[in-house]
RODO-2510 file (C-alpha; in nm, 4 decimals, decimal comma):
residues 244
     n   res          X          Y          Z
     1     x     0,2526     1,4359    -1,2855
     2     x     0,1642     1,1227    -1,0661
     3     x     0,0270     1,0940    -0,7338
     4     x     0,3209     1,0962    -0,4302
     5     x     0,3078     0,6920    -0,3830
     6     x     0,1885     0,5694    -0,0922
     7     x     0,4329     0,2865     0,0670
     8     x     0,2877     0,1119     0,4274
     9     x     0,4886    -0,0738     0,6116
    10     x     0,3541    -0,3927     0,7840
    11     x     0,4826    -0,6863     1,0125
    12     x     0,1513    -0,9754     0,9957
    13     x    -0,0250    -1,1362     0,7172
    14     x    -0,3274    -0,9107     0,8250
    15     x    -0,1463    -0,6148     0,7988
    16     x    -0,0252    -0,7238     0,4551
    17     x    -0,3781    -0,7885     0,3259
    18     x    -0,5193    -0,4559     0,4983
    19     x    -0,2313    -0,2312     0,2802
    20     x    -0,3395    -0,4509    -0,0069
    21     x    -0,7027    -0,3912     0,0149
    22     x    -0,6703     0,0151     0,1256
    23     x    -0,4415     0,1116    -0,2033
    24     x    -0,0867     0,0974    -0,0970
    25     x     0,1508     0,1788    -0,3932
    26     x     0,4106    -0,0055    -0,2465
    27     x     0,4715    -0,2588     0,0840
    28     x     0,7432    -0,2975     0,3312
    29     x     0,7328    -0,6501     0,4690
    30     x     0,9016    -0,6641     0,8301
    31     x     0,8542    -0,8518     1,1666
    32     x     0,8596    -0,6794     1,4573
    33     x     0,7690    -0,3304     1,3680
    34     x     0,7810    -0,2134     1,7584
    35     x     1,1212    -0,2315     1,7694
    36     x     1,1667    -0,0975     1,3860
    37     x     1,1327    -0,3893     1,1697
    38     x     1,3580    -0,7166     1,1353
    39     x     1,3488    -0,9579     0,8790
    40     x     1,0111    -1,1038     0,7720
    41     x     0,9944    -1,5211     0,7918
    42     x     0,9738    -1,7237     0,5145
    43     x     0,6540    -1,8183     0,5270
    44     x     0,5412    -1,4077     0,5283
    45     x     0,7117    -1,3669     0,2011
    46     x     0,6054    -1,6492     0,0580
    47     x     0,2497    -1,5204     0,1186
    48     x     0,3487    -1,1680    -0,0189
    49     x     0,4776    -1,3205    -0,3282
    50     x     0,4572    -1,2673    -0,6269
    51     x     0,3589    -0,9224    -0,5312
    52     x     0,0140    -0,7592    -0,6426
    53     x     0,2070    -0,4450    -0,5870
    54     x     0,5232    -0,3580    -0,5252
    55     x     0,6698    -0,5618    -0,1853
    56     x     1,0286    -0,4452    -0,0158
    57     x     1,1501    -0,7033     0,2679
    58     x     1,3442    -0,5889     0,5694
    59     x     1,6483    -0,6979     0,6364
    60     x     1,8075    -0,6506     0,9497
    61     x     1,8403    -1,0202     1,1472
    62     x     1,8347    -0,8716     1,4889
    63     x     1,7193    -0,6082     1,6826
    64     x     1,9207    -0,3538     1,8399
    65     x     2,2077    -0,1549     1,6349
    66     x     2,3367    -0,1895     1,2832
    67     x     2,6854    -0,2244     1,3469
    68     x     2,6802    -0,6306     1,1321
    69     x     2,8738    -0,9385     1,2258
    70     x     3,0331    -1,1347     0,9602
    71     x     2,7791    -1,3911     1,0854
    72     x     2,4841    -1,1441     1,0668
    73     x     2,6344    -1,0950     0,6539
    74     x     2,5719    -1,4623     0,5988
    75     x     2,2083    -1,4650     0,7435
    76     x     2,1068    -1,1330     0,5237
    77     x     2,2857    -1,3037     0,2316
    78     x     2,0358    -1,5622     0,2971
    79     x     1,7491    -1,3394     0,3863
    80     x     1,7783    -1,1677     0,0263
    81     x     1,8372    -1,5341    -0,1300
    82     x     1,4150    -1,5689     0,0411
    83     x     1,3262    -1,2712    -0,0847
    84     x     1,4175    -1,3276    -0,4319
    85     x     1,2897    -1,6610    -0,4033
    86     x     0,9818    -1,5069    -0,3165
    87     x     0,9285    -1,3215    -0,6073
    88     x     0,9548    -0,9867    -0,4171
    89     x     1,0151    -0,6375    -0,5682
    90     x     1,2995    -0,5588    -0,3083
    91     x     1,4809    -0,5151    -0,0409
    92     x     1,5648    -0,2600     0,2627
    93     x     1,8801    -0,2082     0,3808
    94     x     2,1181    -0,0753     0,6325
    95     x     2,4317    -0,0838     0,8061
    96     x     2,6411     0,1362     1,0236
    97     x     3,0313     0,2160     1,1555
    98     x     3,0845     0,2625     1,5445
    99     x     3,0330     0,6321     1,4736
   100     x     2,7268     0,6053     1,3048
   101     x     2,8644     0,6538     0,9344
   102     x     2,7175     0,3678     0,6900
   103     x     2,9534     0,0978     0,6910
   104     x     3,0489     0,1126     0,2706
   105     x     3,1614    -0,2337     0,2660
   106     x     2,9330    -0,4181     0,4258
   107     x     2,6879    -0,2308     0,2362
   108     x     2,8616    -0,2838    -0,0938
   109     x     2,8744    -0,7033     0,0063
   110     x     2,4833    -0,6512     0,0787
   111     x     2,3434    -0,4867    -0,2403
   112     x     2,5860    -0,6641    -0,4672
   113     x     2,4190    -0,9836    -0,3418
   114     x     2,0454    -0,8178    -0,4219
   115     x     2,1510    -0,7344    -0,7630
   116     x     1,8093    -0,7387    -1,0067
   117     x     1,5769    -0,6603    -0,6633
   118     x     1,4714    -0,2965    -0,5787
   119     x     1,6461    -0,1337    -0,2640
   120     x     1,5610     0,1080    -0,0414
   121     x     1,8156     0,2194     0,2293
   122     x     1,6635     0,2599     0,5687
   123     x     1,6766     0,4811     0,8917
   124     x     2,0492     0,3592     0,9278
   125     x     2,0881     0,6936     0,7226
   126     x     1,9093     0,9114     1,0374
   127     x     2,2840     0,8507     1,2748
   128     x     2,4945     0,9399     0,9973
   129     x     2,7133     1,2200     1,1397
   130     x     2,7587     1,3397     0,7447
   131     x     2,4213     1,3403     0,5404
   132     x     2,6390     1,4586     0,2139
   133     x     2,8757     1,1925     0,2772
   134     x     2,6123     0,9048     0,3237
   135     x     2,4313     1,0479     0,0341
   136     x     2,6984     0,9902    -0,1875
   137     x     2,7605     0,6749    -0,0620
   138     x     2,3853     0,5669    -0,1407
   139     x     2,3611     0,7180    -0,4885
   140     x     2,7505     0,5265    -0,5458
   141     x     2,5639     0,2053    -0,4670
   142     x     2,2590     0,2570    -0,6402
   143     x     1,9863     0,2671    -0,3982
   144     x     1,6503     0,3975    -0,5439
   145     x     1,5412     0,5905    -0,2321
   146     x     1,6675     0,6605     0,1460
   147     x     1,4132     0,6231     0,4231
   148     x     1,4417     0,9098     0,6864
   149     x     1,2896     1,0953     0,9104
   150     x     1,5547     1,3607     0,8630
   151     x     1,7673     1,2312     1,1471
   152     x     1,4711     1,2556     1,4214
   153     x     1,2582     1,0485     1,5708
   154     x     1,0050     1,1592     1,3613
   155     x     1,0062     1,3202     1,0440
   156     x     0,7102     1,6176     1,1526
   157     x     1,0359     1,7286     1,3674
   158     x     1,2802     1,7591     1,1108
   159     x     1,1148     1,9225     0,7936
   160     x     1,3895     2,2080     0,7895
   161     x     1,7089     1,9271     0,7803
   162     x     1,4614     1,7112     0,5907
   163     x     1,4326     1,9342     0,2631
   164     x     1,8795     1,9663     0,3038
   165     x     1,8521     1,6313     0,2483
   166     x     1,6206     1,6727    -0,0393
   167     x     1,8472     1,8838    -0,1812
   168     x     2,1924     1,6828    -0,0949
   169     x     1,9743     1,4312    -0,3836
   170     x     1,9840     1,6304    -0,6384
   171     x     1,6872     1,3838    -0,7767
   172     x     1,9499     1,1412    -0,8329
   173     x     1,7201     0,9093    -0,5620
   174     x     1,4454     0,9678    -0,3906
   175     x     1,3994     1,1426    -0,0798
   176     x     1,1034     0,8965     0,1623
   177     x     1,0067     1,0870     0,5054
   178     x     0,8741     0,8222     0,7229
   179     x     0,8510     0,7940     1,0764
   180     x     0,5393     1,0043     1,2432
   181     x     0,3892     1,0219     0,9182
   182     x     0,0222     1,0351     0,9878
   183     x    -0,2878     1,1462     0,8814
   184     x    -0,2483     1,4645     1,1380
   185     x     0,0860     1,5160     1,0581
   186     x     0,1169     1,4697     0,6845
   187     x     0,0066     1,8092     0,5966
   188     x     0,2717     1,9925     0,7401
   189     x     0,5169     1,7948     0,5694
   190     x     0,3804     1,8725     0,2390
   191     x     0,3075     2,2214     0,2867
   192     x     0,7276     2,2352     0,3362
   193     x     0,8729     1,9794     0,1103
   194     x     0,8469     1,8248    -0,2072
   195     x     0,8573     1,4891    -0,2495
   196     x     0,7164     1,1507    -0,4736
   197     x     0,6678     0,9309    -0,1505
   198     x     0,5962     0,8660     0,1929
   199     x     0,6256     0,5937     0,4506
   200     x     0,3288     0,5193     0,7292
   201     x     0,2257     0,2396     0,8857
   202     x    -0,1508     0,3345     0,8459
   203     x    -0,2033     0,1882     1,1392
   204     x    -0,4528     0,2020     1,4387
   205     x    -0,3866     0,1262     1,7820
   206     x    -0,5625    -0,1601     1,9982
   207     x    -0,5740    -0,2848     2,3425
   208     x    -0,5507    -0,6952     2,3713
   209     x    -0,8414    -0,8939     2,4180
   210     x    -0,6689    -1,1178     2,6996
   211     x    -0,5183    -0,9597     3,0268
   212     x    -0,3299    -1,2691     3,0651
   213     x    -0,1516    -1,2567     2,7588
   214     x    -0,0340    -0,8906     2,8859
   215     x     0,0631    -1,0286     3,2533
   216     x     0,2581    -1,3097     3,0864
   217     x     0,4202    -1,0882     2,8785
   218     x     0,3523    -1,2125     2,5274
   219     x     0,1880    -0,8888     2,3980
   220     x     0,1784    -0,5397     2,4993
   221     x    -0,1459    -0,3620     2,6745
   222     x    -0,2176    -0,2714     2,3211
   223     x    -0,1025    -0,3012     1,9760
   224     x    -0,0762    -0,1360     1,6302
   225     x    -0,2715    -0,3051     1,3390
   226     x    -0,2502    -0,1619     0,9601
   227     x    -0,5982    -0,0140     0,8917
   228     x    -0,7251    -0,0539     0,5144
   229     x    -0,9428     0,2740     0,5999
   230     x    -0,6309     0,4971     0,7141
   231     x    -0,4691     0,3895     0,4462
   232     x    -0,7600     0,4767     0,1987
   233     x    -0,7553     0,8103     0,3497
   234     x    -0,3947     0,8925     0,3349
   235     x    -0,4277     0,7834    -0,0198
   236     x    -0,6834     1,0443    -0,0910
   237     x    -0,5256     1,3199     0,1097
   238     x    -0,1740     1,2410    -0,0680
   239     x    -0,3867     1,2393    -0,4513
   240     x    -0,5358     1,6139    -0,3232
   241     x    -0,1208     1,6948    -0,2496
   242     x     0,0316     1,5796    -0,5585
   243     x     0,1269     1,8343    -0,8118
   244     x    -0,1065     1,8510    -1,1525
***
């Protein structure tokens, strides 16, 4: 049996290197990971690319919900068009009805465009009101795994509705927790469920250098950064959980 895979998201070219350089077994390239990940630039793909392991791009063009625009399908047409350009592994997607089901045909316009690249369906999954139906739907379109935190805000808080979900698979894809997954926390989630991955952002909070740059508004009074060393450590702790 392999080790449960390791996959950090990250939002800067530091961040990027710092997963690199602590183990991850896979990447997820975003911008903006305080208001849960947008699309990554160009430029940040380019850099990512080709991949020294696995790298998954974001896309979602705006912040907010995932309730997409015919306009918003053209710019994530063009978003996955940079990613394979890139030479990236993948991509991670979402998008969602008014009542929080996954909207099936933009979804089937979105990964019929990413055809050849990995895909990952994200937290869009977490408002479904159905988790059997949405299951379905994500096995239907071939997604290889559905990031959730077990429709939480964290996955530590939903281990119970987590392992349904696990079970609603059927190993036909592959169940990722993510959201709260930390060192302190990642215990208890093994101890409950079984699974081949997790998602973390292996990150490290801390405060800005400049108090003007916080009065002006251009950063917050402190920040997140990917640390190689957490990451290093969640590898070990996740090679001490995997099944032999």
């Amino acid at each position: 049996m392999s080790d449960i895979k390791l996959e950090v998201c990250v939002d800067d070219a530091d961040g990027l290197y710092a997963a690199i350089e602590g183990g991850a077994d896979r990447i997820e390239l975003c911008a903006a990971l305080s208001v849960g990940g947008l699309t990554p630039n160009p430029g940040l793909m380019a850099l990512a690319g080709p991949p020294r392991v696995p790298v998954y791009a974001m896309i979602r063009p705006r912040p907010g919900d995932f309730i997409f625009s015919t306009a918003d399908l053209d710019a994530m047409r063009r978003d996955i068009d940079a990613v394979r350009d890139a030479g990236l592994a993948g991509v991670v997607l979402g998008a969602s009805l008014a009542d929080g089901r996954l909207d099936t045909s933009m979804l089937t316009k979105l990964s019929g465009h990413a055809a050849g690249l990995g895909m990952t369906l994200h937290r869009a999954f977490d408002l479904v009101p159905d988790f059997a139906e949405a299951m379905e739907i994500a096995v239907d379109l071939g997604f290889e795994r559905i990031l959730t935190s077990g429709g939480a805000r964290s996955a530590p808080q939903a281990i119970d509705r987590l392992s349904e979900i696990i079970g609603l698979a059927k190993a036909r894809l592959s169940i990722m927790p993510g959201s709260g997954v930390t060192l302190k926390t990642v215990d208890a989630l093994l101890d409950h469920l079984t699974v081949s991955e997790v998602h973390s952002s292996c990150s490290i909070s801390e405060p800005a250098q400049d108090p003007r740059l916080v009065d002006m508004g251009f950063v917050s009074s402190d920040r997140r950064r990917t640390d190689p060393e957490t990451v290093r450590a969640m590898k070990v702790k996740l090679a001490a959980r995997s099944p032999r």
